[in-house]
KEKE-3310 file (N, C-alpha, C; in steps of 0.2 Angstrom, whole numbers, plus 5000, padded with zeros to 4 digits):
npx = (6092:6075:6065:6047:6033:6028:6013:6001:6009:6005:6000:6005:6005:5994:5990:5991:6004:6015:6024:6040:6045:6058:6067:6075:6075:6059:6055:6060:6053:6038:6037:6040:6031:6020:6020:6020:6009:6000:6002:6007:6000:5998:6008:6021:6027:6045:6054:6066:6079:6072:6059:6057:6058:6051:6038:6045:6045:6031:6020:6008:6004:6017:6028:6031:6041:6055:6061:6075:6085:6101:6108:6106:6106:6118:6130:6121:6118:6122:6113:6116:6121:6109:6101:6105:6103:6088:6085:6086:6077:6065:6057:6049:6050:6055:6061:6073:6078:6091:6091:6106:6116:6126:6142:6143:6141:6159:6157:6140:6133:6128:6109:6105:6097:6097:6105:6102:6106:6106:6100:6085:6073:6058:6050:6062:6063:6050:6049:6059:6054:6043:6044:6046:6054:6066:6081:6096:6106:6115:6110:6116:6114:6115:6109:6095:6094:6091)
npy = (6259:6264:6266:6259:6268:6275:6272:6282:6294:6309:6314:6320:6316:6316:6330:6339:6338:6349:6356:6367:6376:6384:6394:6402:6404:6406:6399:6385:6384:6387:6375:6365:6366:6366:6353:6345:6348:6341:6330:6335:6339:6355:6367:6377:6393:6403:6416:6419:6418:6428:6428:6415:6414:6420:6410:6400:6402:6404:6403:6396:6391:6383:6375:6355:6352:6354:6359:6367:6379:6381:6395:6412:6422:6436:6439:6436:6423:6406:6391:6379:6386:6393:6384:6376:6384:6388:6375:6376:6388:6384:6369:6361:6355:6342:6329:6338:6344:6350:6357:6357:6365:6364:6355:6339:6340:6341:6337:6336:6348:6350:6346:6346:6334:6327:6329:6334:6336:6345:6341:6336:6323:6326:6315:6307:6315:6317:6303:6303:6310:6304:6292:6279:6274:6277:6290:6287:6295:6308:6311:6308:6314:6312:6318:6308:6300:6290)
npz = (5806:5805:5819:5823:5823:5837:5848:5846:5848:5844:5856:5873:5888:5888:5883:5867:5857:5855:5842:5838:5824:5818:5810:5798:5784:5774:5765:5769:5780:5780:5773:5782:5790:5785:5781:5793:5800:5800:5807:5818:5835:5835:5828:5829:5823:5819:5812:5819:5832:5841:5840:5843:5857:5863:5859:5866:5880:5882:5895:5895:5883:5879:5869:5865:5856:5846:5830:5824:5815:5810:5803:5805:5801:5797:5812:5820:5832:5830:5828:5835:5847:5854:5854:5868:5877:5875:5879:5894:5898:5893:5901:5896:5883:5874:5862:5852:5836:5827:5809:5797:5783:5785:5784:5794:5811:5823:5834:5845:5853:5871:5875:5860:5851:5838:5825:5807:5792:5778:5760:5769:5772:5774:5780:5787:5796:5802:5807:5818:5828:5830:5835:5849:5858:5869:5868:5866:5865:5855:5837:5821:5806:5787:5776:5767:5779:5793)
capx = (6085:6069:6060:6041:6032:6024:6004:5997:6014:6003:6000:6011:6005:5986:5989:5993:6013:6019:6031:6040:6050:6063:6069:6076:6071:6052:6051:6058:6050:6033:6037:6040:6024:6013:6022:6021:6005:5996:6004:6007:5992:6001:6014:6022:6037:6046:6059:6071:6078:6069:6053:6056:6062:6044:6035:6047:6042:6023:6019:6001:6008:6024:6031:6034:6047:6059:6066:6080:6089:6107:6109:6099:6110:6126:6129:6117:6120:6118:6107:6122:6122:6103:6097:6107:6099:6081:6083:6085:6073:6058:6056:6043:6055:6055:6065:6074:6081:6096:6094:6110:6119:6137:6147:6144:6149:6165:6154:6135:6134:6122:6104:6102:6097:6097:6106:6100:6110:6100:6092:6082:6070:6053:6046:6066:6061:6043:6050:6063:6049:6036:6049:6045:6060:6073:6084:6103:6113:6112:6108:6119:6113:6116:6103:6088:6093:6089)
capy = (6257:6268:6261:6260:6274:6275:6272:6288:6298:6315:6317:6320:6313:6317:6335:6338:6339:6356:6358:6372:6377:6390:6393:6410:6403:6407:6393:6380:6385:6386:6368:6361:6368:6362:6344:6343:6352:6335:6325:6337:6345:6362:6369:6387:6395:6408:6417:6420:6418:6433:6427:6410:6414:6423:6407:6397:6405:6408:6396:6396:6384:6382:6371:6349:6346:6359:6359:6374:6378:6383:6401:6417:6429:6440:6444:6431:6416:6398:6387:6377:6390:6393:6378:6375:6391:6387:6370:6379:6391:6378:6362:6356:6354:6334:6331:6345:6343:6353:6354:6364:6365:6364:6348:6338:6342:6337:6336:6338:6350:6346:6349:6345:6326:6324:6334:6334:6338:6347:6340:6331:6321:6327:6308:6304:6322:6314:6296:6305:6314:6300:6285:6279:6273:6283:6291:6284:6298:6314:6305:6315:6312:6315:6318:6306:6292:6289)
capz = (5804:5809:5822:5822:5825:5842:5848:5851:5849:5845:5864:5879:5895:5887:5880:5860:5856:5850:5839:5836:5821:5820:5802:5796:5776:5776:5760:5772:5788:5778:5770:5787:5796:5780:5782:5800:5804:5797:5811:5828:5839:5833:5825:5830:5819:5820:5808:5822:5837:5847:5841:5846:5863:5865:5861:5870:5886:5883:5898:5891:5876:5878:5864:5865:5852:5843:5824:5823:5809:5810:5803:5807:5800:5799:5818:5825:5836:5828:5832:5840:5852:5855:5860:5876:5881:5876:5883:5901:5897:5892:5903:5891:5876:5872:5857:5848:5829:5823:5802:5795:5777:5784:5785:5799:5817:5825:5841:5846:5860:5873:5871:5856:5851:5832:5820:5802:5786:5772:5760:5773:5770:5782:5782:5792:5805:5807:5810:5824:5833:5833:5839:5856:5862:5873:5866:5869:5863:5851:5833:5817:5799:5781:5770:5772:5783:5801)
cpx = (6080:6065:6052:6039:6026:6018:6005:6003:6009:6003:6004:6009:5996:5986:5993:6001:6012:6024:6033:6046:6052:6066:6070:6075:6065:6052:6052:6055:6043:6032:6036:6034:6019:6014:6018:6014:6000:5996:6004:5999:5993:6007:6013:6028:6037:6052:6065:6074:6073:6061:6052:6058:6054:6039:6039:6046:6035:6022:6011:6000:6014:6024:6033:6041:6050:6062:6069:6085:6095:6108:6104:6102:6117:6124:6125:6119:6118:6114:6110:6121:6117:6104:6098:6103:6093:6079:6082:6079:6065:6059:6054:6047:6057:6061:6067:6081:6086:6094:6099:6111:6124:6136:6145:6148:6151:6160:6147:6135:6126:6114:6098:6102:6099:6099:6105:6104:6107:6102:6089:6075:6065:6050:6051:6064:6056:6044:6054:6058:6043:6041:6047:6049:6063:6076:6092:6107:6109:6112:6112:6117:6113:6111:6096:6088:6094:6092)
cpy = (6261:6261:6262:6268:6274:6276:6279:6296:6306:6318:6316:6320:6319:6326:6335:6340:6346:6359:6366:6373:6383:6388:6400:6411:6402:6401:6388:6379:6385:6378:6365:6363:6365:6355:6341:6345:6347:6331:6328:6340:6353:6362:6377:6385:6401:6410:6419:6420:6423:6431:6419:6408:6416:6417:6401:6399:6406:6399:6394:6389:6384:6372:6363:6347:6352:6357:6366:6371:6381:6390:6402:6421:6431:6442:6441:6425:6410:6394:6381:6380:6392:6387:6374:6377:6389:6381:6370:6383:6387:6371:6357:6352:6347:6333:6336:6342:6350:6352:6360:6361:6364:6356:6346:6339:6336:6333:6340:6343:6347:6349:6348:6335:6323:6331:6332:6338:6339:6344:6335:6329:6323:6320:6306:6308:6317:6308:6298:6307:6310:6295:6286:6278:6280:6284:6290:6288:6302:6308:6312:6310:6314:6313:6314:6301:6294:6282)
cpz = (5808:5811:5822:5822:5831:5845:5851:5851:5847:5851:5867:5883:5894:5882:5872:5861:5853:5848:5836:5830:5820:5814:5802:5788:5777:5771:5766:5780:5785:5776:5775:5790:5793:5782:5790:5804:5803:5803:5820:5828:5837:5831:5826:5827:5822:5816:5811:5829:5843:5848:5842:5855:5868:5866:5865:5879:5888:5891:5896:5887:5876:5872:5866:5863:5849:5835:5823:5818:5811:5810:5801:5803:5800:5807:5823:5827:5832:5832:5838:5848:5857:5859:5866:5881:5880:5878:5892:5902:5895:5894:5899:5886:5878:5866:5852:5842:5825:5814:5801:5788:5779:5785:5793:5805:5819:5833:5842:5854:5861:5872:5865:5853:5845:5828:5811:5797:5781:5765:5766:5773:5776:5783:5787:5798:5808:5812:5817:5829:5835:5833:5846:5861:5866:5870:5869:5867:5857:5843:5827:5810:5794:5777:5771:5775:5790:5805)
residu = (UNK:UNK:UNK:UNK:UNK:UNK:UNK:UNK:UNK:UNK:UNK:UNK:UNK:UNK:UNK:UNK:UNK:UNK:UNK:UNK:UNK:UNK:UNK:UNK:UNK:UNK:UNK:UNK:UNK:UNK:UNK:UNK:UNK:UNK:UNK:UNK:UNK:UNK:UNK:UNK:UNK:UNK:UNK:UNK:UNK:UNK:UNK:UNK:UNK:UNK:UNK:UNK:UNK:UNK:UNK:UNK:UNK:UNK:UNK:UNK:UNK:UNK:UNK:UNK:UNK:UNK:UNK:UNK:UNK:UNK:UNK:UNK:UNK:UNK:UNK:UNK:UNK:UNK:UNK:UNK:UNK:UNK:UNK:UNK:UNK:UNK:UNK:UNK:UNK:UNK:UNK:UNK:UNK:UNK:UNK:UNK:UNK:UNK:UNK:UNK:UNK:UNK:UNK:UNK:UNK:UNK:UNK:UNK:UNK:UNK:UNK:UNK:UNK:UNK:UNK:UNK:UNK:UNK:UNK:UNK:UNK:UNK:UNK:UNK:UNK:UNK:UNK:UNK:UNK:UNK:UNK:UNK:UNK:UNK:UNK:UNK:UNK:UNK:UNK:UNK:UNK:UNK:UNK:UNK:UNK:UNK)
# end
């Protein structure tokens, strides 16, 4: 069941939420920014790890909330493996969204809250990242339900 969506969820302790997506498909990293740039105080992407590592460090704006996509490339790290490291790396980081194409994982490593299975629906993402509740444990979903 998706739970409401929480008073005020665009701020974090008075400043605007900033999400960040990390997509290595420019359509679906463009779709998600146009969706989501309606509802956060900012949206930053970036087409790959290097360049999300640069705004995951600006301490300036450092990022809220995270959607990472699984693969970057031949040769590059998945997103599995990223976001351990960028959750060390960026204190700020609140909820962070795995979407991949492959089969469900066997196990969510740590880090990561919510993994998403493509096609996904952006109204299930929004509902995740505007919940107000705590979070009990990483959350793993196929297609568009929550």
């Amino acid at each position: 069941m998706v739970q409401p969506l929480a008073h005020n969820w665009m701020t974090l302790g008075g400043a605007p939420r900033r999400l960040l997506i990390v997509q290595h498909y420019a359509f679906a990293r463009r779709s998600l920014e146009r969706y989501f740039g309606a509802t956060f105080g900012e949206v930053l992407t970036a087409a790959n790890p290097a360049d999300a590592e640069a705004l995951l460090t600006d301490s300036q704006r450092p990022p809220t909330d995270l959607i990472c996509g699984q693969y970057f490339g031949e040769n590059m790290p998945l997103g599995t493996e990223l976001i351990p490291r960028w959750r060390s790396l960026c204190p700020t980081l609140g909820r962070v969204a795995l979407v991949t194409a492959s089969e469900a994982l066997s196990s969510i490593p740590e880090g990561i809250d919510a993994v998403f299975e493509k096609p996904v629906d952006p109204g299930v993402l929004l509902s995740f990242f505007a919940r107000g509740d705590p979070l009990s444990g990483p959350v793993q979903t196929h297609g568009s339900s929550l």
